[in-house]
C-alpha positions in Angstrom: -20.0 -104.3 -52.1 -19.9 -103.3 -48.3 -23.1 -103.4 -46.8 -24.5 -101.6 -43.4 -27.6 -102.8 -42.4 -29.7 -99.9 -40.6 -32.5 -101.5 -40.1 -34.8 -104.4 -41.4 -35.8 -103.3 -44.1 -33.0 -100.9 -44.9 -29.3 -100.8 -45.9 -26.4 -98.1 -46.7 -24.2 -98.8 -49.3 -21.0 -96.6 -48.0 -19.0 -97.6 -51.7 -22.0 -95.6 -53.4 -23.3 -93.6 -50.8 -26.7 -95.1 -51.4 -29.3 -96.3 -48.8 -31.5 -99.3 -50.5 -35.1 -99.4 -48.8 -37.8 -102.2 -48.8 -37.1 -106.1 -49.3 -33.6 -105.8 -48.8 -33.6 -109.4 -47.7 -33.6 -111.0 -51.2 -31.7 -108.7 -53.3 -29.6 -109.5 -56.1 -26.6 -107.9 -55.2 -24.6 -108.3 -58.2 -27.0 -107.0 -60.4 -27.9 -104.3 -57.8 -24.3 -103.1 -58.6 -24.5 -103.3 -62.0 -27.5 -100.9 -62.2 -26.2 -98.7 -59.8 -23.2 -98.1 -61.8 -25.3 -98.0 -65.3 -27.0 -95.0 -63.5 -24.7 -92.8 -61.9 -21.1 -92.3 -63.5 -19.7 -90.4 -60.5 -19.9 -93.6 -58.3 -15.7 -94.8 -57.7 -14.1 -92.0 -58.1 -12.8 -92.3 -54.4 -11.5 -95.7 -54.8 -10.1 -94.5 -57.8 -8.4 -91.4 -56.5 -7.0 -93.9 -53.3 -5.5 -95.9 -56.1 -3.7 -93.0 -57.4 -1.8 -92.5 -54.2 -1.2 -96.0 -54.0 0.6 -95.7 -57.5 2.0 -92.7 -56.6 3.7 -93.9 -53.7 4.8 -97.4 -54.4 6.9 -98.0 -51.4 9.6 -96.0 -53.7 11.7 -92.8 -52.4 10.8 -89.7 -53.9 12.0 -86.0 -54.5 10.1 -82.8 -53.4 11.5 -81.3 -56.9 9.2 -84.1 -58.9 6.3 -83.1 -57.7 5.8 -79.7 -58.1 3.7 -78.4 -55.3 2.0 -74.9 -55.8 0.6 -74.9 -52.5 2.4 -74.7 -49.2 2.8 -73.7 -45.5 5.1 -71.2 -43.6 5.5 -71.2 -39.6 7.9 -68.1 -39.5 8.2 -68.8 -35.9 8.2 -70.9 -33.1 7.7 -68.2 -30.3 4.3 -67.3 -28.9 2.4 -64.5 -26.5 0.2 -66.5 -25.2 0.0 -69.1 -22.8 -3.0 -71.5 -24.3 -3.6 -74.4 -21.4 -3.7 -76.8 -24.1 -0.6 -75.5 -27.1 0.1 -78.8 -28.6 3.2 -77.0 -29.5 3.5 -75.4 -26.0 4.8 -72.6 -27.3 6.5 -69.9 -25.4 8.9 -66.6 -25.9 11.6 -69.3 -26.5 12.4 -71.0 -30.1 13.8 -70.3 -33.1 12.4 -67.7 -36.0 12.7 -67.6 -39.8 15.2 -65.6 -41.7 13.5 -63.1 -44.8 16.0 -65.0 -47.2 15.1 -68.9 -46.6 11.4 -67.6 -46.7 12.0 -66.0 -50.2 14.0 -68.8 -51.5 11.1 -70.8 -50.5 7.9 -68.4 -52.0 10.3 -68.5 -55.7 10.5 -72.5 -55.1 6.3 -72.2 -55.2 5.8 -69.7 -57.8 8.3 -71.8 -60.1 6.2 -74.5 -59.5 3.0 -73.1 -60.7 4.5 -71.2 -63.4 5.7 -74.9 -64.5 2.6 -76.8 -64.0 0.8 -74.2 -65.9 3.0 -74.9 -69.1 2.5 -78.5 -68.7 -1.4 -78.0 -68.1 -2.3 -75.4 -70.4 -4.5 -73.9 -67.6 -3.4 -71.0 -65.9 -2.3 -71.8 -62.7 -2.3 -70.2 -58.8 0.1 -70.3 -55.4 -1.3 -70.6 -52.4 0.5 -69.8 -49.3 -0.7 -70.4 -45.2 0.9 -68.8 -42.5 0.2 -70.8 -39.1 2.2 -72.3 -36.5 4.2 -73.4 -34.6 4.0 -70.0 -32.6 1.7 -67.0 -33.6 3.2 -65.8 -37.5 2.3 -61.9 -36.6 4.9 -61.8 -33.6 7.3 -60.7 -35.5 5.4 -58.6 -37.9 8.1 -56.7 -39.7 8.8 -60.3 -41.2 5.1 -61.6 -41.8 4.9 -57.9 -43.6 8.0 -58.5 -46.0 7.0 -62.1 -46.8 3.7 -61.0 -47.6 4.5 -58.0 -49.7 7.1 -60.2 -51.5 4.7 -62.4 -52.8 2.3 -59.8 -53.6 5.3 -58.6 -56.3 6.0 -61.9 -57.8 2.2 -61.9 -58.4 2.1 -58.8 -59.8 5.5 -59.7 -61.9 4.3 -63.3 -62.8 0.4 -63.2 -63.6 0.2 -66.3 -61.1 -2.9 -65.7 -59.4 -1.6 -65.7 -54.7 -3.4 -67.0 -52.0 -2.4 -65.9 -48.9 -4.0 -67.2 -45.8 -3.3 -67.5 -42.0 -4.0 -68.7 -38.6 -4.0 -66.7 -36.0 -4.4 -65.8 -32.4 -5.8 -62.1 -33.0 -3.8 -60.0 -30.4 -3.7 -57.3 -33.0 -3.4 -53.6 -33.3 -5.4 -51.7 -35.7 -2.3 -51.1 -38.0 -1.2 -54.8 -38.3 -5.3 -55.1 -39.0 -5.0 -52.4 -42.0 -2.4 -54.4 -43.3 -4.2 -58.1 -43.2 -7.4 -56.6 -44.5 -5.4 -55.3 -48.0 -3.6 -58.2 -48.2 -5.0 -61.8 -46.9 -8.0 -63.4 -48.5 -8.6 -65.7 -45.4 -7.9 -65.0 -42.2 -8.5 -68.4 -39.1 -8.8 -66.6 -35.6 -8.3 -69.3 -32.8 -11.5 -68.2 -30.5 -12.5 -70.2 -27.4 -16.5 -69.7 -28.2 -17.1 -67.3 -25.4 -15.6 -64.4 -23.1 -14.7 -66.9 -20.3 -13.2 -69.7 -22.1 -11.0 -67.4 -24.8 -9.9 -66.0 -20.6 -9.8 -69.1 -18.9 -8.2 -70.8 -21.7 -5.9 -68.1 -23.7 -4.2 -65.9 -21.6 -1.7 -63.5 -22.8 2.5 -64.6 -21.3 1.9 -61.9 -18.2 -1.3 -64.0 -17.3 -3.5 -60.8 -18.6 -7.1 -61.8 -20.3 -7.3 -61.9 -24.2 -10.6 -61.7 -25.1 -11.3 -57.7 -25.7 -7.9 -57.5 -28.4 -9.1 -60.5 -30.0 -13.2 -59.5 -30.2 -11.7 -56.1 -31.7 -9.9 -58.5 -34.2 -12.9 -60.3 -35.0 -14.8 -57.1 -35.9 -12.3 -55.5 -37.3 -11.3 -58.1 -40.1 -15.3 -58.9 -40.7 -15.8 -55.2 -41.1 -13.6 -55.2 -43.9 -15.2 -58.2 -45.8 -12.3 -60.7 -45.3 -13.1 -64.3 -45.5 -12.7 -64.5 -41.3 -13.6 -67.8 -39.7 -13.3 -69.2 -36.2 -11.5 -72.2 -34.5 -12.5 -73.0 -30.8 -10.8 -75.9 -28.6 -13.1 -77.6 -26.7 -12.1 -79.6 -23.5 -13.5 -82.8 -23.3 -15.7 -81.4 -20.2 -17.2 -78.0 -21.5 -18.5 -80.3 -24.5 -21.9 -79.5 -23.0 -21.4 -76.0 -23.3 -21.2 -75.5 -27.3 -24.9 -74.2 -27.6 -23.8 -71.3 -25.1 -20.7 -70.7 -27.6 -22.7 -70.5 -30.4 -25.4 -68.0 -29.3 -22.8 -66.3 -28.1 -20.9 -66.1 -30.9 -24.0 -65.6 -33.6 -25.0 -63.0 -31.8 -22.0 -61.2 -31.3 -20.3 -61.5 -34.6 -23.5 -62.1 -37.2 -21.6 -62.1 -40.3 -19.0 -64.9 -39.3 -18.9 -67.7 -42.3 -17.8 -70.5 -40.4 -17.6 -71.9 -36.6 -15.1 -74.9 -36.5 -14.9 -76.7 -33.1 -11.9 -79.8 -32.2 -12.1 -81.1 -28.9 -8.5 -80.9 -26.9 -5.8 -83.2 -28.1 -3.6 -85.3 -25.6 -0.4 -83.4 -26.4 1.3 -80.1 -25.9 0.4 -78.6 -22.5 -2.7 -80.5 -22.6 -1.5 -83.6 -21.3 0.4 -81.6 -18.6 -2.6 -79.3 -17.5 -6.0 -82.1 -17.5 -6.5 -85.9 -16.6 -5.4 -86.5 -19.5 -2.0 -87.3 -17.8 -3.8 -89.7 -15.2 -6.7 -90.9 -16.4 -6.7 -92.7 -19.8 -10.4 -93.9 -19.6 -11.8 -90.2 -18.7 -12.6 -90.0 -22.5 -15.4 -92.9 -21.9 -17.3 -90.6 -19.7 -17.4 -88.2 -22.1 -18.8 -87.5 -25.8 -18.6 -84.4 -28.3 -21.6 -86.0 -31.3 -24.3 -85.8 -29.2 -24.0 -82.2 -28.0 -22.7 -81.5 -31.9 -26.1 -83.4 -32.8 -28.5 -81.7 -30.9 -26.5 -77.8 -31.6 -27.0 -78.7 -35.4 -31.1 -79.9 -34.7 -32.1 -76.7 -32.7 -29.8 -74.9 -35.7 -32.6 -76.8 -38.6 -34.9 -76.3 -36.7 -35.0 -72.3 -35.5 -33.3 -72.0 -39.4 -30.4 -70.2 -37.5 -27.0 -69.1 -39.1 -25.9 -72.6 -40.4 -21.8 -71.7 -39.4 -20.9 -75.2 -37.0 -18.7 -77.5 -38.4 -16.2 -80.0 -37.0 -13.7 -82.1 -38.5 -15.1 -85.0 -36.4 -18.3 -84.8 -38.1 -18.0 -84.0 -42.3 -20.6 -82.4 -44.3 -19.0 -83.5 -47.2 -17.4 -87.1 -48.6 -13.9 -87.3 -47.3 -11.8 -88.0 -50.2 -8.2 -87.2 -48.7 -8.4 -86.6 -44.6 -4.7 -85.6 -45.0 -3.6 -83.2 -47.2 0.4 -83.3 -46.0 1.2 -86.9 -47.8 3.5 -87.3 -50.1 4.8 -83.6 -50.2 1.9 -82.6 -51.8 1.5 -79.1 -49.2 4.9 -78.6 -48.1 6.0 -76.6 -44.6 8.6 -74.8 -44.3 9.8 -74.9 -40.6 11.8 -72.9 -38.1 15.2 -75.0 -38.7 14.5 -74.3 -42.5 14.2 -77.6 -43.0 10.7 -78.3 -45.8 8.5 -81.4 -44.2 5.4 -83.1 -45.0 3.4 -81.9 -41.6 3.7 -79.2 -39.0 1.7 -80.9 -36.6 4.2 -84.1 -37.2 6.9 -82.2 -35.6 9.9 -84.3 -35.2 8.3 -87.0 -36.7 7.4 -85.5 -40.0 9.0 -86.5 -43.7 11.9 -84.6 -44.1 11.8 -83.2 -48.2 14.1 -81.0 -48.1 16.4 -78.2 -46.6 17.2 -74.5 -47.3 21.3 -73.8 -47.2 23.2 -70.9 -48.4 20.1 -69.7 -50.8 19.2 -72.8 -52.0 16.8 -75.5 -51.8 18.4 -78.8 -51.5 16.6 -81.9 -51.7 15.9 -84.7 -49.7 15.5 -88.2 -51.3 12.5 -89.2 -48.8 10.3 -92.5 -48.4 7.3 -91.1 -46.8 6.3 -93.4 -43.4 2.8 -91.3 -43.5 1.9 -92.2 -46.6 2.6 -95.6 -46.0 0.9 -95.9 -42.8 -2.2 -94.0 -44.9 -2.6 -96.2 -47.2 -2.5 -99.4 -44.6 -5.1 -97.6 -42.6 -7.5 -97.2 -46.0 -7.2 -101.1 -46.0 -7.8 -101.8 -42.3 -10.8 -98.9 -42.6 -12.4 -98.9 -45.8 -15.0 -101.7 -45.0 -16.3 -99.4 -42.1 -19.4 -97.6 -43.5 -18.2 -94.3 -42.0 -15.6 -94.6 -44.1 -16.5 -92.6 -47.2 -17.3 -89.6 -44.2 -13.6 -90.4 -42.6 -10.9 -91.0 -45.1 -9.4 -93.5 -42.6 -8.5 -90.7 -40.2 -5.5 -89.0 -39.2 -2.0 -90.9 -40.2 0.1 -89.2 -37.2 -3.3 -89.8 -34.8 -3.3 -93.5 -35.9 -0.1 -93.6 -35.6 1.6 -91.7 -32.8 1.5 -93.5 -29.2 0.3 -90.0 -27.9 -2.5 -90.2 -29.3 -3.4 -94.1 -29.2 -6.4 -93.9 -27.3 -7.8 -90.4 -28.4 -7.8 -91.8 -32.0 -10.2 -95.0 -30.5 -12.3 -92.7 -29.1 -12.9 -90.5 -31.9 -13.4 -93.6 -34.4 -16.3 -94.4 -32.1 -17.8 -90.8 -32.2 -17.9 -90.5 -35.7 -19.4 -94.1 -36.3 -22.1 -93.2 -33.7 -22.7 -89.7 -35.0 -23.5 -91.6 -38.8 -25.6 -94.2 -37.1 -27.6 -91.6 -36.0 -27.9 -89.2 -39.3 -28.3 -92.9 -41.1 -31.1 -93.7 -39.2 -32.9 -91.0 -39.5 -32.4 -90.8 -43.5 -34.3 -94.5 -43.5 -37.1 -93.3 -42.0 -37.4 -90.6 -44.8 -36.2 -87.7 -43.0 -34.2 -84.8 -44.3 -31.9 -84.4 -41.5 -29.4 -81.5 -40.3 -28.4 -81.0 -43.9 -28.5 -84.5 -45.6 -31.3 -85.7 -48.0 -31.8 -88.1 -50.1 -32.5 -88.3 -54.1 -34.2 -91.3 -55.1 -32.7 -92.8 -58.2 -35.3 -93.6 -61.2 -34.7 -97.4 -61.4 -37.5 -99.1 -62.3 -35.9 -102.9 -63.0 -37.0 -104.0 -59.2 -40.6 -103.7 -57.9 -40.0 -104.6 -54.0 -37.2 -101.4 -52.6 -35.8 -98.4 -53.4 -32.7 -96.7 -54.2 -31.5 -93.6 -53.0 -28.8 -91.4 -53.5 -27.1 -89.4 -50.4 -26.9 -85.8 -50.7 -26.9 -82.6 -49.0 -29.7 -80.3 -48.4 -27.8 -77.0 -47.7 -25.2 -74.9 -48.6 -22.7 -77.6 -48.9 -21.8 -79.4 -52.5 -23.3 -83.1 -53.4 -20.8 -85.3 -51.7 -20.6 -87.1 -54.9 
């Protein structure tokens, strides 16, 4: 059992989620467990699911066509109208773009796959498709259009149930709008926070602003009661500035679902346009939980629009951090080649490759599994672990980001010593509670079970 003292006379539990209050100093720790487990059955199911992967995986090649994934990634193109100071693609108006008949070959590849799984299952089964990049997948609209109507007909023709989602910049007209409104369920708009950040920090390729297309996106697609939500990123010295971003955006769009922020990563542009490139400490002068903290207090506490979020800091347990392992969420890339991660780039798991119509499989060991699972052995005595997953594979593992991945390690632990702390001294804090647990085999403390207090499901 891995124990986190938060104070003297309280402890977390981070395999249970549970904070034990009062004599903690002469506990019985064995029997401790033992009631804990007779009282709650959906204690392990993370170790469990952990141990699945680990089976799954067994240091043995594998083959995209064993595994049957229903859900996958397109980035029709590489090329880009804007200019962001910190692309970690650095995209520009040079690159390569998707032909229609490797992305069909690919959207039948999926559809099979559900149509297969649901046979197996019984259940009836879905596809789910995200369009991201790479560069911006409405640049060449003609071909975003035809994918997208395509797989509106093989749902139509299959009963299999389509997702279609995307990331986008938002320098849309009102006819490419029309069209994403009657056909996407979610819609990502990348959003600085602000008027002068989306300017300072997304210009269009002729160095013109961005921020009065993209507002008009904003409106437009919330308007018409699409699932719209917003990703800003932050550099690492307008952390301080979040609050402004979210009045601002609260205010201006008050029937947004979700604000996600991500501070700048060291790649890209990025490490071209900051200190990034000379300074390797600067990140030690610098912290994003404490401004997070206090943006989600004043939030609780004026009950405003609860919409921050940040993958730094979860409001949920973190079963799998990384949902690209293993070929479980295929991408289908530029080259037409099928990998494990767009992000990865050149250093994702190759699965596979579309040639002359086909899809032709890649026997593949999976290094970011591997170095996955090793990181759930290094981490998993950490009692931020059950809010962490272990992190990133390619951040823990890519020399680029060496000392980013440090740094954020430390934020999250010090953001859950804080919300920790606060839960020992009985608090009901920016949406966690706690649930004490009717035991009544131990006179001297008390157990209690870790949940949220909002909108967000029982991390159990």
């Amino acid at each position: 059992m891995n124990v986190y003292k938060i104070n003297d006379d309280s402890m977390f539990l981070n395999e249970y989620l549970y904070i034990v209050k009062g004599n903690i100093k002469n506990i019985d720790f064995d029997k401790l467990e033992t009631l804990i487990k007779l009282s709650d059955n959906s204690i392990g199911k993370r170790l469990n699911n952990y141990e699945y992967i680990d089976k799954r995986f067994d240091k043995k090649k594998l083959k995209l066509n064993y595994i049957y994934p229903n859900t996958a990634g397109i980035c029709l193109t590489d090329l880009c109208q804007f200019r962001c100071n910190y692309c970690s693609f650095s995209s520009s108006d040079k690159g390569k773009t998707l032909e229609y008949d490797s992305v069909k070959v690919f959207i039948d590849y999926i559809f099979r796959n559900a149509i297969l799984r649901g046979k197996i299952s019984n259940n009836k089964e879905y596809v789910s498709f995200y369009f991201a990049g790479g560069g911006e997948p409405t640049l060449n609209f003609e071909l975003l259009k035809r994918c997208v109507l395509y797989i509106r007909e093989k749902e139509k023709n299959t009963c299999v149930k389509a997702y279609i989602n995307m990331t986008t910049n938002g320098y849309l007209n009102n006819e490419q709008l029309e069209f994403i409104s009657q056909n996407f369920d979610y819609v990502l708009v990348s959003f600085d926070g602000n008027e002068y950040f989306q300017n300072q920090n997304r210009k269009v390729y002729n160095g013109e602003k961005s921020f009065d297309v993209v507002d008009n996106t904003i409106k437009y697609l919330i308007n018409k009661n699409i699932l719209v939500e917003l990703r800003s990123t932050i550099w690492i010295k307008d952390f301080e500035k979040i609050k402004d971003m979210y009045l601002f955006i609260i205010n201006r769009y008050p029937k947004i679902r979700n604000w996600d922020i991500e501070p700048v990563a060291p790649v890209g542009r990025a490490k071209f346009n900051t200190d990034f490139k000379s300074n390797n400490n600067m990140l030690n002068h610098y912290n994003l939980y404490s401004h997070y903290i206090a943006l989600k207090e004043y939030i609780y506490e004026y009950n405003l629009p609860n919409i921050l979020t940040c993958g730094k800091f979860k409001d949920s347990k973190v079963d799998f951090l990384c949902g690209t392992i293993l070929g479980f969420n295929p991408w289908l890339v530029t080259n037409k080649n099928i990998i494990t991660c767009l992000d990865a780039k050149d250093n994702a798991t190759l699965l596979g490759t579309i040639n002359n119509g086909a899809i032709i499989f890649n026997e593949y060991y999976d290094l970011n599994a591997e170095i996955f699972m090793n990181n759930i052995e290094k981490c998993k005595s950490c009692f931020a672990f059950p809010f962490c997953g272990s992190g990133c594979p390619l951040k823990n593992s890519s020399d680029e980001y060496s000392y980013t991945s440090n740094w954020e390690c430390n934020e999250i632990k010090k953001y859950w010593e804080i919300v920790l702390n606060h839960l020992a001294e009985n608090e009901e804090y920016i949406g966690w509670k706690l649930e004490k647990l009717n035991i009544d085999k131990f006179d001297d403390f008390s157990i209690y079970k870790i949940k949220r207090s909002d909108k967000y499901e029982n991390i159990n």
